[in-house]
C-alpha positions as CSV (number, residue, x, y, z in Angstrom):
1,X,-1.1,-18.7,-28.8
2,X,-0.5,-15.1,-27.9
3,X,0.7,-15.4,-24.0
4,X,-1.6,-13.2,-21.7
5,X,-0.6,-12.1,-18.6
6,X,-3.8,-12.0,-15.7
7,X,-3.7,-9.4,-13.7
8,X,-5.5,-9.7,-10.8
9,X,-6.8,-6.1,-9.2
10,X,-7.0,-7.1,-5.6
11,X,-10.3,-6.8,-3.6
12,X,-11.6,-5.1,-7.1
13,X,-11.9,-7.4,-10.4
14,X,-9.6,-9.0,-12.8
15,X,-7.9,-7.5,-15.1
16,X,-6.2,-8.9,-17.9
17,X,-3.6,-7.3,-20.9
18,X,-0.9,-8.4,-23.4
19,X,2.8,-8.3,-22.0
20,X,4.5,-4.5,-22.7
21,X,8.2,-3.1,-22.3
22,X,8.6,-1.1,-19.6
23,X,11.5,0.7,-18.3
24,X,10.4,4.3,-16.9
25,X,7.4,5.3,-13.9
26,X,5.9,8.0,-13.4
27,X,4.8,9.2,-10.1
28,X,3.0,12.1,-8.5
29,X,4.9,14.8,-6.8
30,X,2.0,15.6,-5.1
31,X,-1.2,13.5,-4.2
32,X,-4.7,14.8,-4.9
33,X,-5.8,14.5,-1.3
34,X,-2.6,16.0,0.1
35,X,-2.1,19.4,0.8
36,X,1.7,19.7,-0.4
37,X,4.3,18.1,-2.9
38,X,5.8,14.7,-1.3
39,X,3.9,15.6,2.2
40,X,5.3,13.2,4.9
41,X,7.6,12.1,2.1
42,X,5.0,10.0,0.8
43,X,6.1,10.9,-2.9
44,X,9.8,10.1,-2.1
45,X,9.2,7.0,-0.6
46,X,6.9,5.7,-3.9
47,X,9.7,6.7,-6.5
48,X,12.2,5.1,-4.2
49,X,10.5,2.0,-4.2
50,X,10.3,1.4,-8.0
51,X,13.7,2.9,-8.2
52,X,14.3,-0.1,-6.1
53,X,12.2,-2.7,-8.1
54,X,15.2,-1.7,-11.2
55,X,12.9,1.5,-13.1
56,X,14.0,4.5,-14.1
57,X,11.4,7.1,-12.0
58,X,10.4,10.8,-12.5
59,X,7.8,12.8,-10.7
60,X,4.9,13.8,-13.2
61,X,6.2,17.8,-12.9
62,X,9.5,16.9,-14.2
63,X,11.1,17.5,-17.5
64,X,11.1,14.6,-19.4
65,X,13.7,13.8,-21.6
66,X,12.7,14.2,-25.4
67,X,12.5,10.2,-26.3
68,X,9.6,9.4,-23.4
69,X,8.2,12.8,-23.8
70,X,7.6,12.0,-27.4
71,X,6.4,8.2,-26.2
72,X,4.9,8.5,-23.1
73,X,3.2,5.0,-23.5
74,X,6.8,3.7,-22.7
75,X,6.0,4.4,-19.1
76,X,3.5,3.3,-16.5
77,X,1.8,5.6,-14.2
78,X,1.6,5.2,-10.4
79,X,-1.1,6.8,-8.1
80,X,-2.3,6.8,-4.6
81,X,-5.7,6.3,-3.7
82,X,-7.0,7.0,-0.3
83,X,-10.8,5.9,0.8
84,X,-10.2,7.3,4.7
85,X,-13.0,6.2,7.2
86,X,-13.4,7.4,10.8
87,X,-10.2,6.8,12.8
88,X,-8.7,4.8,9.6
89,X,-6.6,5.9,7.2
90,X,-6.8,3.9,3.8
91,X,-4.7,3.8,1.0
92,X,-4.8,1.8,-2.3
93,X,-1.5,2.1,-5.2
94,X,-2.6,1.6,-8.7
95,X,-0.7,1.2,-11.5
96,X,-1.8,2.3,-14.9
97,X,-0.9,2.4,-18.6
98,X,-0.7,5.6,-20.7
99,X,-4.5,5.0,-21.4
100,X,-5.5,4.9,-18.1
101,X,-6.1,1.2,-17.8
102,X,-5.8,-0.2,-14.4
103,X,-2.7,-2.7,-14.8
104,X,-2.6,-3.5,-10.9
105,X,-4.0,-3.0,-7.8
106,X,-2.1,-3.0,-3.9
107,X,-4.0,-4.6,-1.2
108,X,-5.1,-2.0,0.9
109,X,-3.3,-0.1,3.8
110,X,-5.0,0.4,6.4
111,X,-4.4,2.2,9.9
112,X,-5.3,3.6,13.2
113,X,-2.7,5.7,14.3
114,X,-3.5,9.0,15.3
115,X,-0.9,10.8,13.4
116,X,-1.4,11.8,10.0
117,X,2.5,11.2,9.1
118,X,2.6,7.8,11.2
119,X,-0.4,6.5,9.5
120,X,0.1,7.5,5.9
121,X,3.8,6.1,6.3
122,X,2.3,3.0,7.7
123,X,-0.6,2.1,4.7
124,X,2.4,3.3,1.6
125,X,4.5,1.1,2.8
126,X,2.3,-1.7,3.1
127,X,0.7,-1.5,-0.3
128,X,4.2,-0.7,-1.6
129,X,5.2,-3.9,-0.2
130,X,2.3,-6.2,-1.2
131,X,3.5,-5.1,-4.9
132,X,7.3,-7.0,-4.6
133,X,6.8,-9.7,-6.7
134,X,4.4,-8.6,-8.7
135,X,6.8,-7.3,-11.1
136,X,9.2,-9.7,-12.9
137,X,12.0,-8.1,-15.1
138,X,13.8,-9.8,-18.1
139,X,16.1,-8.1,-20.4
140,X,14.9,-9.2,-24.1
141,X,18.0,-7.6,-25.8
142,X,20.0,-10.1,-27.3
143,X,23.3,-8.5,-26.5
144,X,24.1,-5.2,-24.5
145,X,21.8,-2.5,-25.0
146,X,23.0,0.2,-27.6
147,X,19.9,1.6,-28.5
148,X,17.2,4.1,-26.5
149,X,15.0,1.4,-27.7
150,X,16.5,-1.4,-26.1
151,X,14.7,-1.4,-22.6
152,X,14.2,-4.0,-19.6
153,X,11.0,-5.9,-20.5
154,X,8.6,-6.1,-17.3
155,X,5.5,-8.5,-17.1
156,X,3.2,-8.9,-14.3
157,X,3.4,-12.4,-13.2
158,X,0.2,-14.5,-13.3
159,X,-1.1,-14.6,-9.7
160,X,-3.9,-15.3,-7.7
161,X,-5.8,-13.7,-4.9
162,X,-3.4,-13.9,-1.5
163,X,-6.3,-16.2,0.5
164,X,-5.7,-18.8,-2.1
165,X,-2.0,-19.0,-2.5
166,X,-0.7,-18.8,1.3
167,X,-3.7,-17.6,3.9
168,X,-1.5,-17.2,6.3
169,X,1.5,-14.8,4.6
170,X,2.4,-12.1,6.8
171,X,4.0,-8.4,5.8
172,X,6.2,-6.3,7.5
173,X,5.8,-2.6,8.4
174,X,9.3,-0.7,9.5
175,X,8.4,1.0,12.6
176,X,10.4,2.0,15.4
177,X,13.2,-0.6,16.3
178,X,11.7,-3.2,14.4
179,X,8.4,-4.3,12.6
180,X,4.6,-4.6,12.6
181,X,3.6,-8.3,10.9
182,X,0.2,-7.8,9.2
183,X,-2.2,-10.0,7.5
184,X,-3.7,-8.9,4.6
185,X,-6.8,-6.9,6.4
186,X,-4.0,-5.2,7.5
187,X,-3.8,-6.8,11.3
188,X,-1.2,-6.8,13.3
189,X,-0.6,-10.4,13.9
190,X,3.0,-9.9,15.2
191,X,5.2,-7.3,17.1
192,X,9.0,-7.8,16.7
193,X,11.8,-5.5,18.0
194,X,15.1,-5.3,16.8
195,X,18.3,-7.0,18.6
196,X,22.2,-6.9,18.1
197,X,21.7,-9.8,15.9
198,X,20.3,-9.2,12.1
199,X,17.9,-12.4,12.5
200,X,17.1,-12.2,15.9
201,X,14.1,-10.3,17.4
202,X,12.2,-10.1,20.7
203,X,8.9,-11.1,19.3
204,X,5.1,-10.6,20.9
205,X,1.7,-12.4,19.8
206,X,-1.0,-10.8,21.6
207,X,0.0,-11.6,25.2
208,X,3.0,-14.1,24.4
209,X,6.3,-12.9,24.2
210,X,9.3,-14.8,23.0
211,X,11.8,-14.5,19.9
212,X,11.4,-14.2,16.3
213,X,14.2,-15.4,14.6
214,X,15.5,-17.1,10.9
215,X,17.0,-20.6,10.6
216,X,17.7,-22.1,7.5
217,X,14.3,-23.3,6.0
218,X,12.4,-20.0,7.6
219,X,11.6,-17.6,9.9
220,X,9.9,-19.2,13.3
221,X,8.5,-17.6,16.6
222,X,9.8,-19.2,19.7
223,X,8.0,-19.1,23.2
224,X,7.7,-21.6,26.3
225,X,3.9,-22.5,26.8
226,X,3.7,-24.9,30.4
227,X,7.6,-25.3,30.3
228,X,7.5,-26.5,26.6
229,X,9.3,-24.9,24.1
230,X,7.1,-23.9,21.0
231,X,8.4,-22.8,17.7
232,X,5.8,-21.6,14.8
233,X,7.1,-21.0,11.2
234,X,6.0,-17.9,9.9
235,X,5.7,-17.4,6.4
236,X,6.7,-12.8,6.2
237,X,8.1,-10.8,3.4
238,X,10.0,-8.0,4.7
């Protein structure tokens, strides 16, 4: 039987499509509902991201070179789309094929903050980061690549909507000396601050403050609650 691989567009539908090669993205230099080219650095920070996930990135203004001009369907195609409310800024990252078929859908960014570069940095990297592990890469050459043809395969691993695999998975948003930890609506569950120590933050729930650190099976908040010491495991990518 042919192997399919589900792809679930979050908060949208389900998609579903045979496994392709991939080894090349294409992103926009500029986002329709920006102003300029890589405003706030926005564009930067999306082809830095799947340069990060292992692809080989170029803006959609560059020059490609002659084998994925001539083949563009050897690429995927990345986009931004923003549906901003009043006082929110909203931001969705779809990935498509070279016929414009939806592949995969972020969960949604969403924020608050006043400024435009503080908010928009906040929602692309949280959809950004709902996509690790999305993408699983396996090289199908036999032996070392010798051939342009010879690319990194990448599939989109079967998965299912993020309330019914782990309710209570946080992710974390880089801000100023340490991280927001969001839920999927995006909100802000925890606030952790950075320390001397690599796995040791100063950690706040609401009104409790205490320490967010890792230990061997995890990552736990630790607080005293009527002199008792409490210590929640927190399930977080970073």
């Amino acid at each position: 039987m042919k192997k399919i691989s589900l792809i679930i567009v979050l908060l949208v539908s389900f998609f579903s499509f045979s496994q392709e090669k991939y080894e090349y993205v294409i992103v926009p230099s500029k986002f329709d509902f920006l102003k300029e080219a890589d405003q706030y650095n926005l564009n930067s920070l999306m082809k830095s991201f799947f340069e990060t996930e292992g692809f080989t990135v170029y803006y959609d203004t560059d020059e490609l070179p002659e084998y994925l001009a001539n083949n563009r369907c050897k690429a995927f195609f990345v986009d931004a789309i923003e549906s901003n409310k009043l006082f929110t800024t909203n931001v969705v990252v779809q990935i498509k094929d070279c016929q414009n078929k939806v592949l995969l859908e972020s969960f949604k960014g969403s924020s608050r903050e006043k400024s435009l570069k503080v908010a928009y940095n906040e929602v692309f990297r949280f959809a950004l980061t709902s996509l690790k592990g999305q993408l699983n890469f396996k090289n199908k050459a036999e032996s070392k690549p010798t051939q342009i043809e010879d690319v990194i395969a990448v599939e989109v691993i079967p998965a299912t909507p993020q309330k019914t695999t782990n309710p209570n998975q946080l992710f974390a948003i880089p801000i100023e000396n340490g991280y927001k930890l969001v839920d999927e609506e995006p909100k802000v569950i925890y606030l952790i601050q950075s320390t001397s120590m690599n796995d040791v933050f100063i950690g706040k729930k609401g009104e409790i403050q205490g320490t967010f650190l890792k230990k061997i099976n995890g990552w736990y908040f630790e607080y005293y609650q009527d002199g008792k010491l409490i210590s929640e495991k927190v399930s977080v990518k970073f």
